[in-house]
Biotite code that builds the C-alpha atoms (Angstrom):
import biotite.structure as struc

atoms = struc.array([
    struc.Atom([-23.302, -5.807, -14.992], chain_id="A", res_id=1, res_name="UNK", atom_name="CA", element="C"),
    struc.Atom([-20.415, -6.733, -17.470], chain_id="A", res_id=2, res_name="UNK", atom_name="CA", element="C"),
    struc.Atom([-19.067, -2.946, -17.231], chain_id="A", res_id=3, res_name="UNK", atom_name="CA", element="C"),
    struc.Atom([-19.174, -3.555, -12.854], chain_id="A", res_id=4, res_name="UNK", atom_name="CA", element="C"),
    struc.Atom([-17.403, -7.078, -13.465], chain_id="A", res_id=5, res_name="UNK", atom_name="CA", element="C"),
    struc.Atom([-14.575, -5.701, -15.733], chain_id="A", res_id=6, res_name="UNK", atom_name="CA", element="C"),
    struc.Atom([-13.947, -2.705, -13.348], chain_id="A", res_id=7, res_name="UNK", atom_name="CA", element="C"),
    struc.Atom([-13.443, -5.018, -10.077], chain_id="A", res_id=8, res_name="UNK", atom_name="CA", element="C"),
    struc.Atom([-10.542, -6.756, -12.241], chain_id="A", res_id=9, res_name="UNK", atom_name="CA", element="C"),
    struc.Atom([-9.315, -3.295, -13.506], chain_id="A", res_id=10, res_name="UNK", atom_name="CA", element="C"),
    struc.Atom([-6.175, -1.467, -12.482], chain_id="A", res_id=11, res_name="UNK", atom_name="CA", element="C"),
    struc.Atom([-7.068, 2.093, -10.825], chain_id="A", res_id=12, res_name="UNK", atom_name="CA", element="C"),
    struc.Atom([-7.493, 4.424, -13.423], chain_id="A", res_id=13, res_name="UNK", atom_name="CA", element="C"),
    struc.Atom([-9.631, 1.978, -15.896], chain_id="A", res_id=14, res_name="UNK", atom_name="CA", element="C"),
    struc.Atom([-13.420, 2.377, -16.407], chain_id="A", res_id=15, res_name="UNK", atom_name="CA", element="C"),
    struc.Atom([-15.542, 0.910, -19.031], chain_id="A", res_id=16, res_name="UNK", atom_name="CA", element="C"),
    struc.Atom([-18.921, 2.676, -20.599], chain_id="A", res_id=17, res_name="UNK", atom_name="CA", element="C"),
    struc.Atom([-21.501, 1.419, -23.022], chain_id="A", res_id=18, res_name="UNK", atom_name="CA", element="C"),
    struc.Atom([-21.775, 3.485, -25.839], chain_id="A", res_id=19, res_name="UNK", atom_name="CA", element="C"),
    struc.Atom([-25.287, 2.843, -27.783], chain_id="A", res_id=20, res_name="UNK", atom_name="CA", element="C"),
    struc.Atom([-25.142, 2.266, -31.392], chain_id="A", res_id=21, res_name="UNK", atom_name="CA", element="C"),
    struc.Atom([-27.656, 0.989, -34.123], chain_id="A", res_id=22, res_name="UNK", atom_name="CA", element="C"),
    struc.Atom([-27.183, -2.607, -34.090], chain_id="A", res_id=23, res_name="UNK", atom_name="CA", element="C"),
    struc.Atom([-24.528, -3.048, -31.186], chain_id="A", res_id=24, res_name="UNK", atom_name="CA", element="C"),
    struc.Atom([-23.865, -1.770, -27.763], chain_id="A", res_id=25, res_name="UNK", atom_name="CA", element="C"),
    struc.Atom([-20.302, -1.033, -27.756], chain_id="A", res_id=26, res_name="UNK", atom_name="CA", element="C"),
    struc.Atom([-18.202, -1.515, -24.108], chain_id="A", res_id=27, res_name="UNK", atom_name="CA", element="C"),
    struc.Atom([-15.630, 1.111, -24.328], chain_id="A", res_id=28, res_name="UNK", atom_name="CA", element="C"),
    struc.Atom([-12.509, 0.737, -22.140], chain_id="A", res_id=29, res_name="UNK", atom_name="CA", element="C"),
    struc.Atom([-11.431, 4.399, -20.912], chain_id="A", res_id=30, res_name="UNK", atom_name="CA", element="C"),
    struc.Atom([-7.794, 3.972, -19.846], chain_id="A", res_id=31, res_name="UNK", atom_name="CA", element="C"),
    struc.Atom([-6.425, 7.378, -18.317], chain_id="A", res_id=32, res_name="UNK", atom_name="CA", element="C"),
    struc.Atom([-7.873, 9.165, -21.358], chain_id="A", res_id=33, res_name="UNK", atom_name="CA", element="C"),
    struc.Atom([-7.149, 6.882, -23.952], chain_id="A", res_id=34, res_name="UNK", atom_name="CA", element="C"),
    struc.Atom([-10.229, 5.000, -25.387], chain_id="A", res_id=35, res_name="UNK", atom_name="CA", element="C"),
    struc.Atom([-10.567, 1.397, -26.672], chain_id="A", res_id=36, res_name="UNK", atom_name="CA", element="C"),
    struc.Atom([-13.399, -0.937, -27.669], chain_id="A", res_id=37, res_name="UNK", atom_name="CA", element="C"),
    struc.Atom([-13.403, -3.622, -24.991], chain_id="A", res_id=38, res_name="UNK", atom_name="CA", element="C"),
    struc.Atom([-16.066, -5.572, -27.037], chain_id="A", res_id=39, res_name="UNK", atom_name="CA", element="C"),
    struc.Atom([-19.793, -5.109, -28.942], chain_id="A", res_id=40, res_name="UNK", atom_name="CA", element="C"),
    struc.Atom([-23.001, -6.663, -27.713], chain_id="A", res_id=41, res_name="UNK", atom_name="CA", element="C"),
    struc.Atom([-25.621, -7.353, -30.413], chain_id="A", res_id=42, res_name="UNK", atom_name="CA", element="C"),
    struc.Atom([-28.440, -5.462, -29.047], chain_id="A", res_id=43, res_name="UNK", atom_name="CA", element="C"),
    struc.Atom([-31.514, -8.321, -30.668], chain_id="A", res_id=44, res_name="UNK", atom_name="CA", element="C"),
    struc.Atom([-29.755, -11.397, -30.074], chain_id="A", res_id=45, res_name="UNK", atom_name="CA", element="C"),
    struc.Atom([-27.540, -10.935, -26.514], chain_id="A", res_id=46, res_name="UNK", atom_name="CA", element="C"),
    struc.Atom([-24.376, -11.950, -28.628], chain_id="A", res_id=47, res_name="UNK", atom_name="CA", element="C"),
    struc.Atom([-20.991, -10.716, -26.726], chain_id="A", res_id=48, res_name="UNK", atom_name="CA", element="C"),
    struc.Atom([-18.435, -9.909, -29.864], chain_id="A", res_id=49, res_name="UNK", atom_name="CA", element="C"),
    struc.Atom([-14.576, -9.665, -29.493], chain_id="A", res_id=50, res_name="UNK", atom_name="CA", element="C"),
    struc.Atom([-14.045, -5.757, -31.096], chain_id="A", res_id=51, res_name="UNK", atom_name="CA", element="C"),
    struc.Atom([-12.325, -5.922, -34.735], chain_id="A", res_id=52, res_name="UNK", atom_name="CA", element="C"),
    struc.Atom([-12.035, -2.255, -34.495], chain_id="A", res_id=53, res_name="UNK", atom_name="CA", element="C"),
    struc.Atom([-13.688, 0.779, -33.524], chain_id="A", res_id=54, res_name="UNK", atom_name="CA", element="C"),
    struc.Atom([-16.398, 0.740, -35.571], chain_id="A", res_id=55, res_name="UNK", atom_name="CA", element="C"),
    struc.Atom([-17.074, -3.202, -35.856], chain_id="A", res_id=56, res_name="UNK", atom_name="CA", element="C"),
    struc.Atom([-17.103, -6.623, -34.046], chain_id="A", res_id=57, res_name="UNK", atom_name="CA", element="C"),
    struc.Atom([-14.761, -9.767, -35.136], chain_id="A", res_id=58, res_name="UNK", atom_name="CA", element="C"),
    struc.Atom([-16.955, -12.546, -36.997], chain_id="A", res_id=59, res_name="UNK", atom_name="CA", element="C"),
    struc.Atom([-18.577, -15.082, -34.420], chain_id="A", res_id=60, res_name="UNK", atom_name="CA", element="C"),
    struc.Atom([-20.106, -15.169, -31.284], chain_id="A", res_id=61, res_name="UNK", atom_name="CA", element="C"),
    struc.Atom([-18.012, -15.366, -28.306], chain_id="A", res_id=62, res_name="UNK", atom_name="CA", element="C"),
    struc.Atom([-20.936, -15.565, -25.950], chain_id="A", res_id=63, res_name="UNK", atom_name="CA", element="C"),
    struc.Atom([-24.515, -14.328, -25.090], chain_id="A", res_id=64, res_name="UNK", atom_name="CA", element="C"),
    struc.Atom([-25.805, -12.815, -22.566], chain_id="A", res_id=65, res_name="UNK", atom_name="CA", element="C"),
    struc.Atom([-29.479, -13.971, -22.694], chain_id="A", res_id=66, res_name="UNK", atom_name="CA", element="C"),
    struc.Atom([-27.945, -18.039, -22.276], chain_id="A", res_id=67, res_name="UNK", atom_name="CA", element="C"),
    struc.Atom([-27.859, -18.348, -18.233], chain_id="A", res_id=68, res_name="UNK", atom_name="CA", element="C"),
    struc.Atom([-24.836, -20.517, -18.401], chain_id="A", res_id=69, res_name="UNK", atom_name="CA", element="C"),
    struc.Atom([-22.832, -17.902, -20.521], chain_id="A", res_id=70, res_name="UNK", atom_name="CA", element="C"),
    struc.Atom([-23.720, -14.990, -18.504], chain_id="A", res_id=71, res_name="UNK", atom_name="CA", element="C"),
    struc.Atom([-22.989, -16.407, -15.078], chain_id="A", res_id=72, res_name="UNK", atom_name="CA", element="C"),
    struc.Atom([-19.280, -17.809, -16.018], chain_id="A", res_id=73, res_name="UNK", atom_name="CA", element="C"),
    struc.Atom([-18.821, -13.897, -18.048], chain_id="A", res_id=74, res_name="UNK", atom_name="CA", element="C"),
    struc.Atom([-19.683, -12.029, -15.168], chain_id="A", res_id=75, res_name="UNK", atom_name="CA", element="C"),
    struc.Atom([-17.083, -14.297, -12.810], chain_id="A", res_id=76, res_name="UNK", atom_name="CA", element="C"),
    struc.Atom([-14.470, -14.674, -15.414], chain_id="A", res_id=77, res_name="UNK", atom_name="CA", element="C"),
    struc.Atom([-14.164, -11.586, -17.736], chain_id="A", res_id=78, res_name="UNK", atom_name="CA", element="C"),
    struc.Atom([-10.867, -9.710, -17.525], chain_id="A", res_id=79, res_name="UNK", atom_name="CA", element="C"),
    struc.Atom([-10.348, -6.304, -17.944], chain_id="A", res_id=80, res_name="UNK", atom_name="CA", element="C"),
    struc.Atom([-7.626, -7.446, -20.876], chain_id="A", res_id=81, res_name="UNK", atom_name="CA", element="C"),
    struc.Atom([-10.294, -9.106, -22.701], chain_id="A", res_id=82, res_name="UNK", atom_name="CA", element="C"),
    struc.Atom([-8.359, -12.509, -22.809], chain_id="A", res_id=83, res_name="UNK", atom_name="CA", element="C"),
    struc.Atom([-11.717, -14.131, -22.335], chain_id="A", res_id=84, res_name="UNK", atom_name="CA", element="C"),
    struc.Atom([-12.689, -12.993, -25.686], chain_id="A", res_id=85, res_name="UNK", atom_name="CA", element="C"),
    struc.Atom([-10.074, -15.370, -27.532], chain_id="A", res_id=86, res_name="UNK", atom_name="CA", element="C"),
    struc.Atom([-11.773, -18.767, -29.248], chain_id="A", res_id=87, res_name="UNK", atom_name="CA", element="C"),
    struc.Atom([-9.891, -21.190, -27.602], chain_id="A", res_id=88, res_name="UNK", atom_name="CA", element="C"),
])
């Protein structure tokens, strides 16, 4: 549902995939062939991770998935820029 949510608010041309991994389920932003981690998703705990790089997440939960609160304001407000991901 967050890979639908980010493609309404994406330019034409943008999709996002999950990719799975070990520990995380990566959401990769495919931009008119070039590829970028959007964010990681801890697969055990629902945890929503701003991307540090390709291969890991930033320190500290952003939000998570399995909290109803969290999930219903992700799905309305995530951007396909990932300016949501920011701590404010």
């Amino acid at each position: 549902m967050l890979c639908d949510a980010l493609r309404d608010d994406a330019p034409e041309g943008y999709d996002f995939i999950i990719e799975t991994g070990r520990k995380y389920f990566k959401v990769v932003m495919d931009a008119r062939g070039s590829r970028s981690v959007h964010c990681f998703i801890d697969r055990k705990s629902g945890s929503v991770l701003k991307s540090a790089s390709w291969k890991s997440p930033a320190k500290g939960e952003r939000y998570n998935l399995l909290l109803i609160k969290d999930r219903e304001w992700l799905f309305e407000n995530a951007d396909w820029a990932s300016g949501y991901l920011y701590k404010k």
